[in-house]
DSSP file (Angstrom, degrees, kcal/mol; ACC not computed):
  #  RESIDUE AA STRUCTURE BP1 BP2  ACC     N-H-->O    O-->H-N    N-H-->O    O-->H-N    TCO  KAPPA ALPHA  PHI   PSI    X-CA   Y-CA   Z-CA
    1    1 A X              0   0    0      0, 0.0     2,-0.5     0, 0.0     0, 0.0   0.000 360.0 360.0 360.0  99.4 -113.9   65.1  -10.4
    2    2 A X        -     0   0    0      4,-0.0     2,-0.6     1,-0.0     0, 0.0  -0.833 360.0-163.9 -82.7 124.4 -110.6   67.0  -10.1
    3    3 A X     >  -     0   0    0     -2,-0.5     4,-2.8     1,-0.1     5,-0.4  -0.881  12.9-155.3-107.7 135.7 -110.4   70.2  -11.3
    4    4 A X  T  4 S+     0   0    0     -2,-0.6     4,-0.4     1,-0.3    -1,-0.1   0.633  94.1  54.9 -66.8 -15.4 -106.9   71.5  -11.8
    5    5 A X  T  > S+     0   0    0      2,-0.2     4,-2.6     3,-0.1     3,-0.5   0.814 113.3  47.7 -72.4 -57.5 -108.0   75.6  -11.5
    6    6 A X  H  > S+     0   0    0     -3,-0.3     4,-0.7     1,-0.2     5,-0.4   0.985 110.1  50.9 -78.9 -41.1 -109.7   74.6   -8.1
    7    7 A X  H  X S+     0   0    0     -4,-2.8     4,-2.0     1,-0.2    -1,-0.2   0.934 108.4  52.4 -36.8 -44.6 -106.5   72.6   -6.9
    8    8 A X  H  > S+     0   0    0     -3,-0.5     4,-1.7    -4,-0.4     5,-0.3   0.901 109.1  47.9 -90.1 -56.0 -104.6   75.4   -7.6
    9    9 A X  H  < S+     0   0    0     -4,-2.6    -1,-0.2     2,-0.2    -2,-0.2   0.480 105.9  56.5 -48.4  -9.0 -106.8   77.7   -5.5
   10   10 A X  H >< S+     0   0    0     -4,-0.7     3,-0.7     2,-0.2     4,-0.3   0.820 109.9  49.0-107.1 -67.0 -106.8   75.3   -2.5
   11   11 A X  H 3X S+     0   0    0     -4,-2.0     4,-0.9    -5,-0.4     3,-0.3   0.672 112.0  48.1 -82.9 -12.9 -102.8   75.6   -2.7
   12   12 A X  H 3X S+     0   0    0     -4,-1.7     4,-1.5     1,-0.2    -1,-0.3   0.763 109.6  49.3 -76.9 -32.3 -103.0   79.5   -2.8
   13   13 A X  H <> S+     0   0    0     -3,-0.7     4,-0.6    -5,-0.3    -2,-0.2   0.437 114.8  45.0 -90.2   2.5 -105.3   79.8    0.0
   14   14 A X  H >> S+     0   0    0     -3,-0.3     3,-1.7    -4,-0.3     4,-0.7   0.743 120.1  45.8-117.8 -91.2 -102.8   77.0    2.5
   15   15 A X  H >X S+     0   0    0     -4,-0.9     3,-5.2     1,-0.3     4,-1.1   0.472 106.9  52.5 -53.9 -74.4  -99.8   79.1    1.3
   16   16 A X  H 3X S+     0   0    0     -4,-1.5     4,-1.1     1,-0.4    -1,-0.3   0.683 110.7  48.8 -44.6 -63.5 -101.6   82.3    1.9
   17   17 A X  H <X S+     0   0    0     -3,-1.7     4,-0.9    -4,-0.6    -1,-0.4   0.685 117.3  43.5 -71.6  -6.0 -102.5   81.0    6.0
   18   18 A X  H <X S+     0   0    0     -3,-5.2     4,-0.8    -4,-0.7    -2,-0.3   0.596 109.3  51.0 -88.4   0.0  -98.7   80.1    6.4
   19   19 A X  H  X S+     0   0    0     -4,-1.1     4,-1.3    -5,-0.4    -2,-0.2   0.709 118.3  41.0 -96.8 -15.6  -97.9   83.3    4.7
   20   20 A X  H  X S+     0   0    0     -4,-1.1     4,-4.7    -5,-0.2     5,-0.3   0.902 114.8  54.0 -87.7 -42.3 -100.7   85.0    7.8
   21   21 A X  H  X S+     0   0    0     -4,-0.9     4,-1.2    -5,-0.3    -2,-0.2   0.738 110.9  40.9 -78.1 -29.8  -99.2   82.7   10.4
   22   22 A X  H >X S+     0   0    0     -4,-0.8     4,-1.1     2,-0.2     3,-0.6   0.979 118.1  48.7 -86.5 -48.3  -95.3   83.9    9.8
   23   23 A X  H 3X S+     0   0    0     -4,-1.3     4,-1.9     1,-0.3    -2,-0.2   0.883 111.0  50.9 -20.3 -57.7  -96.4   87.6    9.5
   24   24 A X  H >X S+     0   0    0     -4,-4.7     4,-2.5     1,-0.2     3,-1.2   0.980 109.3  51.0 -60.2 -34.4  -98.4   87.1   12.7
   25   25 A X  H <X S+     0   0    0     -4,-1.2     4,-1.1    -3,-0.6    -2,-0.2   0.784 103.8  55.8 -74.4  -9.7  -95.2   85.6   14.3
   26   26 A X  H 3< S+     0   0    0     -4,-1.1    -1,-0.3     2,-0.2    -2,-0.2   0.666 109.7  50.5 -98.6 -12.3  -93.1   88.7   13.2
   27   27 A X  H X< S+     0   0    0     -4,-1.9     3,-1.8    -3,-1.2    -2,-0.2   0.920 105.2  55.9 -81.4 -49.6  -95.8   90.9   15.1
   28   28 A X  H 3< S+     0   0    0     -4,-2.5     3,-0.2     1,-0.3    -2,-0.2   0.743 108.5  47.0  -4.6 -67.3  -95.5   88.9   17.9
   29   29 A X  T >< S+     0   0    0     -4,-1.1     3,-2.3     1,-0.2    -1,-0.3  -0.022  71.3 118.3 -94.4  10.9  -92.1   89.5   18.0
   30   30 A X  T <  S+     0   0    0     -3,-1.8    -1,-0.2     1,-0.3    -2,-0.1   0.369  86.9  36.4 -81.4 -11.5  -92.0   93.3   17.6
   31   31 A X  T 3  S+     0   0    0     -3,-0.2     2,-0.7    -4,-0.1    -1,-0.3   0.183  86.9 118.7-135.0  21.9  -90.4   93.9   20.9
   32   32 A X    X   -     0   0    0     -3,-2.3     3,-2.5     3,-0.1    48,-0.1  -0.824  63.4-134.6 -86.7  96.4  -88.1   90.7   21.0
   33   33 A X  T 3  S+     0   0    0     -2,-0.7    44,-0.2     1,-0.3     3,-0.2  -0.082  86.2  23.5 -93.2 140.6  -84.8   91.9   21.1
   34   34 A X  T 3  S+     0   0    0     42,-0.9    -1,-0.3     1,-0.2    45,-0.1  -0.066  88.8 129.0  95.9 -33.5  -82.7   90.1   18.7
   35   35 A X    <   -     0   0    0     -3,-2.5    44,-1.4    43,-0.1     2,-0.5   0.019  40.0-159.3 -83.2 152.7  -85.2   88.9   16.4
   36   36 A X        -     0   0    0     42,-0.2    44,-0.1    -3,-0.2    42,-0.1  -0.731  29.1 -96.2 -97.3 136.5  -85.2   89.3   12.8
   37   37 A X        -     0   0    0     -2,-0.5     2,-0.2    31,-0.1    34,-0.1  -0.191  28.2-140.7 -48.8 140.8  -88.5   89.1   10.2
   38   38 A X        -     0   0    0     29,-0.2     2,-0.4   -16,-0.1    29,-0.2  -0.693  14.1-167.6-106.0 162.0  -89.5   86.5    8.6
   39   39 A X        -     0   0    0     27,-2.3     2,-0.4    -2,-0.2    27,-0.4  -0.960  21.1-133.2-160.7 136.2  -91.0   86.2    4.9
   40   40 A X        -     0   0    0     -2,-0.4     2,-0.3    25,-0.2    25,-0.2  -0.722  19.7-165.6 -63.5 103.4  -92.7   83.3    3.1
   41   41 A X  B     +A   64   0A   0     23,-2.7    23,-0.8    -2,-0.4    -2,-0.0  -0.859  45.7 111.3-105.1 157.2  -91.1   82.9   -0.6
   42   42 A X     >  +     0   0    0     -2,-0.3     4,-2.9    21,-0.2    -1,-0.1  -0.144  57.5  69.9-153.9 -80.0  -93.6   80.5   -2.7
   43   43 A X  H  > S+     0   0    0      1,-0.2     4,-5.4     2,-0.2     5,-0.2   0.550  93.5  48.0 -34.1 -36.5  -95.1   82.4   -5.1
   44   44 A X  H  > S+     0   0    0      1,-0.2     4,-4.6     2,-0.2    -1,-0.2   0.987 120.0  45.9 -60.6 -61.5  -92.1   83.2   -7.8
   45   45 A X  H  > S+     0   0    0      1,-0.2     4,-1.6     2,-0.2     5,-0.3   0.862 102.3  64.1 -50.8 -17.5  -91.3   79.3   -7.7
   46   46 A X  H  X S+     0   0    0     -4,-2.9     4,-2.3     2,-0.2    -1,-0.2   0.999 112.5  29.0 -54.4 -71.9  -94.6   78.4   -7.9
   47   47 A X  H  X S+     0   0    0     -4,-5.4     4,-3.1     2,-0.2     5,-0.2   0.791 112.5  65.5 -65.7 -22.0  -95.2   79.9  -11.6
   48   48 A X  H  X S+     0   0    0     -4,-4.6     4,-3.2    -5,-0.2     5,-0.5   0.992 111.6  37.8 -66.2 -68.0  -91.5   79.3  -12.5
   49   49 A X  H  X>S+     0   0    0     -4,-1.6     4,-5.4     1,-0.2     5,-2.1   0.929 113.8  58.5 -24.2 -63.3  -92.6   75.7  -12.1
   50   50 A X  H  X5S+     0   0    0     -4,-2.3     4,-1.5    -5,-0.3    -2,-0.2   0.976 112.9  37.0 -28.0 -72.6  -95.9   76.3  -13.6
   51   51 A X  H  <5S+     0   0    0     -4,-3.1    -1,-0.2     1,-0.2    -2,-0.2   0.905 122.8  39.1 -66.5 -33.4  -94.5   77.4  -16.6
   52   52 A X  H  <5S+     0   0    0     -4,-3.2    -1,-0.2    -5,-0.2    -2,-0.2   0.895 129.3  13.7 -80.1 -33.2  -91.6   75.2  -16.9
   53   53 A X  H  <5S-     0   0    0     -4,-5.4     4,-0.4    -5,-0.5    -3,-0.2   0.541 102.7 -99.8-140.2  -1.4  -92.7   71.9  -15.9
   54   54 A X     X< -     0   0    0     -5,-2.1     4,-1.1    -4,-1.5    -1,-0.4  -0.413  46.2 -71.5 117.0-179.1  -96.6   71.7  -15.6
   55   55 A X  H  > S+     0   0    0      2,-0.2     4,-1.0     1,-0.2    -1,-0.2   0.315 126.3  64.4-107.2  15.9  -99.0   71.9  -12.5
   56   56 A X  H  > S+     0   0    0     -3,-0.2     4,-0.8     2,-0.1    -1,-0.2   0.890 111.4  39.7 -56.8 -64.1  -98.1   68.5  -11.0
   57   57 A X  H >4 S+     0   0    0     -4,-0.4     3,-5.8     2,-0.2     4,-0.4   0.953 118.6  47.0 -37.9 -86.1  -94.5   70.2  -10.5
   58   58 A X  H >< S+     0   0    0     -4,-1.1     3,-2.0     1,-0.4    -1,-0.2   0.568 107.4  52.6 -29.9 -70.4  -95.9   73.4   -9.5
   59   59 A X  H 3< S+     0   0    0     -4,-1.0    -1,-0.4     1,-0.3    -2,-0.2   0.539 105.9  60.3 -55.7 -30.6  -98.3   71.9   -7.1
   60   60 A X  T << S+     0   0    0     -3,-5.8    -1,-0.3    -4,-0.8    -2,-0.3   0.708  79.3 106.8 -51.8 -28.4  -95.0   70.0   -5.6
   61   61 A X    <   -     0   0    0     -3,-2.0     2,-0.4    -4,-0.4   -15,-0.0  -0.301  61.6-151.0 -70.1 145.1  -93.2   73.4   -4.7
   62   62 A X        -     0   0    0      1,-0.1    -1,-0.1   -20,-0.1    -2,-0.0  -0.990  19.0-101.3-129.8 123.2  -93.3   73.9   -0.9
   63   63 A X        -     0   0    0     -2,-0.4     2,-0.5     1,-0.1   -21,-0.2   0.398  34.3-152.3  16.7 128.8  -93.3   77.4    1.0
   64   64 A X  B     -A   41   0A   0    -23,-0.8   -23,-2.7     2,-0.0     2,-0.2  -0.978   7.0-147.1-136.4 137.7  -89.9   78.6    2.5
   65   65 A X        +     0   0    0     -2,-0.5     2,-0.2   -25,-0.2   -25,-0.2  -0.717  32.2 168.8 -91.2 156.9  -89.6   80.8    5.4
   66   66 A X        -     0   0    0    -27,-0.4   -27,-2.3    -2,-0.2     2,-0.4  -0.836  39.0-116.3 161.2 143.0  -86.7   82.8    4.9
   67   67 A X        -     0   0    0     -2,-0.2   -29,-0.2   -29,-0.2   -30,-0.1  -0.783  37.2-131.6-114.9  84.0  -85.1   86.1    6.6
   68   68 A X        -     0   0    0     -2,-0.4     3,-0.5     1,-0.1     2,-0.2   0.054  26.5-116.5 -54.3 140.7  -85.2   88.8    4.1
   69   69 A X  S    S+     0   0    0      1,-0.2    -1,-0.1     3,-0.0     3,-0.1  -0.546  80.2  19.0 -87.0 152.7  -81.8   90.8    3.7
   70   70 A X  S    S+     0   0    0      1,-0.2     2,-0.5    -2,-0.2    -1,-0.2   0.550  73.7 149.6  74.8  27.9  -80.8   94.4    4.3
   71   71 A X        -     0   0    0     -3,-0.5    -1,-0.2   -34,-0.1   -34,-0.1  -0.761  53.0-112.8 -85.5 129.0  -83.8   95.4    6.7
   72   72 A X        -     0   0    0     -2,-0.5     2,-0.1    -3,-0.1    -1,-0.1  -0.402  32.5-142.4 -78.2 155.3  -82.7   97.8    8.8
   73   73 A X        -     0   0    0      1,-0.1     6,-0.2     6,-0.1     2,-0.2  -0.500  10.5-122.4 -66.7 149.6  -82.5   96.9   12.7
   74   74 A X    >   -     0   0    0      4,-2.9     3,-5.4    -2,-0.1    -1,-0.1  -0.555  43.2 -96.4 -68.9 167.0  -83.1   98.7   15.7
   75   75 A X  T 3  S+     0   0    0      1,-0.3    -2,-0.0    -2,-0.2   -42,-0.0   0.613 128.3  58.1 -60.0  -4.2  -80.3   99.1   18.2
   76   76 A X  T 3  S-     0   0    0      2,-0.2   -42,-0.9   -41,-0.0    -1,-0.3   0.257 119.1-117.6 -70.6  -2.8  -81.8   96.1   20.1
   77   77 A X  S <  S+     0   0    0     -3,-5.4     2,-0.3     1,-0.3    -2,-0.1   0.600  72.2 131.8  56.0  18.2  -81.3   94.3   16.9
   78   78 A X        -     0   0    0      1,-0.1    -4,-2.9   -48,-0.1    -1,-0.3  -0.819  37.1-169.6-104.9 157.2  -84.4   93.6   16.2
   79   79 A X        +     0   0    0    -44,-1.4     2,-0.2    -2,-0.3   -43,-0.1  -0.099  38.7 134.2-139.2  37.6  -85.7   94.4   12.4
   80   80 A X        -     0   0    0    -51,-0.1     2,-0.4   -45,-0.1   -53,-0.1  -0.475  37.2-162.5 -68.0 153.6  -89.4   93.9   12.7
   81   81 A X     >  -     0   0    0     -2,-0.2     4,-2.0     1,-0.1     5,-0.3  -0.939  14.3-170.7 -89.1 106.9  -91.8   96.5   11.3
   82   82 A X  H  > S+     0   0    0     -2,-0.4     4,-3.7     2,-0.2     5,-0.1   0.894  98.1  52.4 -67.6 -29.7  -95.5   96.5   12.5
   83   83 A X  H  > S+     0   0    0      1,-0.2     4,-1.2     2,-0.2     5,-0.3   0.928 119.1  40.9 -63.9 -34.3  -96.2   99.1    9.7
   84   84 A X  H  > S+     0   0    0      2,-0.2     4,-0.6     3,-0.1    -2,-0.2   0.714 119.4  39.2 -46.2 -46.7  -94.6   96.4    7.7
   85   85 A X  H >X S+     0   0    0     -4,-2.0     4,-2.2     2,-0.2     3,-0.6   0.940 117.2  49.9 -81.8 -70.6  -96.0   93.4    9.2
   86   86 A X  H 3X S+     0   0    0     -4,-3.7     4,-0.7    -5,-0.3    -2,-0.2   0.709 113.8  45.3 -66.0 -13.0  -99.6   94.9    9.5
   87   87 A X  H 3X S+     0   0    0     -4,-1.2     4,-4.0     2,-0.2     5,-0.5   0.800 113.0  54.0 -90.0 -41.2  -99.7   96.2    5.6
   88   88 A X  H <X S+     0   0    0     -3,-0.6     4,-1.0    -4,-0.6    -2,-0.2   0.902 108.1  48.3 -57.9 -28.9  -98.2   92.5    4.7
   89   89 A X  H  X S+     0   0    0     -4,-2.2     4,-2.5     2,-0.2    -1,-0.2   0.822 115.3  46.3 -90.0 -19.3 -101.2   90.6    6.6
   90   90 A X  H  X S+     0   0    0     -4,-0.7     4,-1.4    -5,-0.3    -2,-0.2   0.778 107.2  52.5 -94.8 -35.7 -103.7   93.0    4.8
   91   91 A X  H  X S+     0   0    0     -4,-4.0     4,-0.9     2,-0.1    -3,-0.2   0.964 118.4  43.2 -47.2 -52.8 -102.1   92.5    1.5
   92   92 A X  H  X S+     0   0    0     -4,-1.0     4,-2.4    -5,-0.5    -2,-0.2   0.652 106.4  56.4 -14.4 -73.1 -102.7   88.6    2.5
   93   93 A X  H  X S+     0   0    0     -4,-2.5     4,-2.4     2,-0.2     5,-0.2   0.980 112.3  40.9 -40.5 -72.9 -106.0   88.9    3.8
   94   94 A X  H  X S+     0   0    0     -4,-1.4     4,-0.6     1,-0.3    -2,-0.2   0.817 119.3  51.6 -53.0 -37.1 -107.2   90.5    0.2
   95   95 A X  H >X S+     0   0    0     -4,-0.9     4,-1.6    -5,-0.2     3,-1.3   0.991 112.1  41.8 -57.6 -67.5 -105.0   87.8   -1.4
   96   96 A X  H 3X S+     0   0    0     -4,-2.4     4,-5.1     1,-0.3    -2,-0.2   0.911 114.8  48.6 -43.0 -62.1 -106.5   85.0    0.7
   97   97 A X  H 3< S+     0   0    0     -4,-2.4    -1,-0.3     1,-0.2    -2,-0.2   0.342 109.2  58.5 -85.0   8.9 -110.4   86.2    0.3
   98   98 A X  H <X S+     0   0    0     -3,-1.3     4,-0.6    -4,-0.6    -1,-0.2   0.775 110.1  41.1 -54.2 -59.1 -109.6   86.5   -3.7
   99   99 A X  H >X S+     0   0    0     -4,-1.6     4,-1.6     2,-0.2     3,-1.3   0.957 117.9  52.6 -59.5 -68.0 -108.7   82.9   -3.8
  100  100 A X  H 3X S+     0   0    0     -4,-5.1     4,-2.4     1,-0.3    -1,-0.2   0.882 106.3  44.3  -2.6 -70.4 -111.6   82.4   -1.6
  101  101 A X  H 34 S+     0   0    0      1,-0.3    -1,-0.3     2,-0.3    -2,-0.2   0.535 114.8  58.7 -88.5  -7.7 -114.3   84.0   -3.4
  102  102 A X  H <X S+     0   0    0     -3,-1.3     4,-1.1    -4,-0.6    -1,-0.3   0.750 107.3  44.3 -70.2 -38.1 -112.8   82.1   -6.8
  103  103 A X  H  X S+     0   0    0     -4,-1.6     4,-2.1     2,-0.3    -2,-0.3   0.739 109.1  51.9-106.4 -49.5 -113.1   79.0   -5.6
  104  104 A X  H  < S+     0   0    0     -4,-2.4    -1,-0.2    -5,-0.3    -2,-0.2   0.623 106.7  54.2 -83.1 -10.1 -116.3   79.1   -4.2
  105  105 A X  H >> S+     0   0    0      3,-0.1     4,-1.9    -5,-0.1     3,-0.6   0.796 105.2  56.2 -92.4 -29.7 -117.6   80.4   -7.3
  106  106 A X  H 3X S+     0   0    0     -4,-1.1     4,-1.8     1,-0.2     5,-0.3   0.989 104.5  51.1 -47.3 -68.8 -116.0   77.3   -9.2
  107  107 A X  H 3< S+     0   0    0     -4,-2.1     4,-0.2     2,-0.2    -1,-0.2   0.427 107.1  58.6 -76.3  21.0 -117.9   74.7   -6.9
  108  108 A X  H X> S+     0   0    0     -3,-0.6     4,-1.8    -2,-0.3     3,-0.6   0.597 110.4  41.2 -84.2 -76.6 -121.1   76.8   -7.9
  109  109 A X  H 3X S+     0   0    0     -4,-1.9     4,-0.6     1,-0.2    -2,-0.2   0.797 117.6  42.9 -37.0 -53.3 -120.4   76.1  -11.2
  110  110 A X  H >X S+     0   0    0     -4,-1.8     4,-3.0     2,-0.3     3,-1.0   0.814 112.8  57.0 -66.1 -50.0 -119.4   72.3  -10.5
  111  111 A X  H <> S+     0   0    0     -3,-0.6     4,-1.6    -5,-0.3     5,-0.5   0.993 118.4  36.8 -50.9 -85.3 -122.9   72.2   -7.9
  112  112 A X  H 3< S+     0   0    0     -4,-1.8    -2,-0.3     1,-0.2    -1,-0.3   0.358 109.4  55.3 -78.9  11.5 -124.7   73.2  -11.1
  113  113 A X  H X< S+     0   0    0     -3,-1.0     3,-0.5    -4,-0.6    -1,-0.2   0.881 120.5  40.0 -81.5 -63.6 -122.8   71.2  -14.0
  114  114 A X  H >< S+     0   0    0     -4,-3.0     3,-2.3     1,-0.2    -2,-0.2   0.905 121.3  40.5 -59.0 -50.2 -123.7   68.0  -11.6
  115  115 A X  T 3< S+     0   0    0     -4,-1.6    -1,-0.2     1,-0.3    -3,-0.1   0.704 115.1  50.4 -74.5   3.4 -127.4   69.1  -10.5
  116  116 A X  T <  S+     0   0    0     -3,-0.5     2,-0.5    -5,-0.5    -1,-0.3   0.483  98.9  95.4-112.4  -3.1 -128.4   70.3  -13.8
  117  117 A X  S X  S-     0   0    0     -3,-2.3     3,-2.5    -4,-0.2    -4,-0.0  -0.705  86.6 -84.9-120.5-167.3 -127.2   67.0  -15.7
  118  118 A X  T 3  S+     0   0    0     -2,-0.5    -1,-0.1     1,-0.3    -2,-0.1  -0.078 114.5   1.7 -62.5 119.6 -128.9   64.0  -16.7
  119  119 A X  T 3         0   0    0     -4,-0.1    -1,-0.3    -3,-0.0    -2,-0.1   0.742 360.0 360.0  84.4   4.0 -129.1   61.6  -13.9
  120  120 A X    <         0   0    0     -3,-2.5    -2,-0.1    -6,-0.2    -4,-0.1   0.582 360.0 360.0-114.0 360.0 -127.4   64.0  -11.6
């Protein structure tokens, strides 16, 4: 029994831990001289798909890691933020445990469509 709302919730919540996992690597890196931030694009393509071409499409689109332009550097050249990075993993977080707490309230409903019908 697929349901295409909880699919969709399953692929927001694996985007959502690669979206924690490059964030975490751009704290990491916060004193690496040279290195530049990294940033997860998904989301825009995701619904641009959505809309255009169905959730089969949609559900195709894969996560790109990506060096956003015009952040400034320090003179080491590196152009992390940690106020940046740590407000981007808490946006994330809230993102993630949305998806979460959605999804686990579908497969309540789903739990109680099956145990509550005939034969189930």
């Amino acid at each position: 029994m697929d349901d295409p709302r909880l699919t969709v919730l399953t692929r927001l919540m694996d985007v959502a831990v690669q979206r924690q996992q490059v964030h975490a690597g751009n704290l990491a890196n916060v004193n690496t001289p040279g290195y530049k931030a990294r940033a997860l694009a998904f989301n825009d393509a995701f619904n641009q798909a959505l809309d255009e071409q169905g959730l089969d499409r949609a559900l195709a689109v894969r996560p790109e890691v990506y060096e956003p332009l015009a952040t400034p550097a320090d003179p080491d050249g590196n152009d992390v933020s940690s106020e940046r990075e740590v407000a981007a993993l808490a946006k994330n977080k809230l993102l993630f445990d949305t998806y979460s707490q959605l999804a686990r309230g579908k497969m309540r409903l789903l739990n109680t469509a099956m145990t509550a019908a005939p034969g189930g």
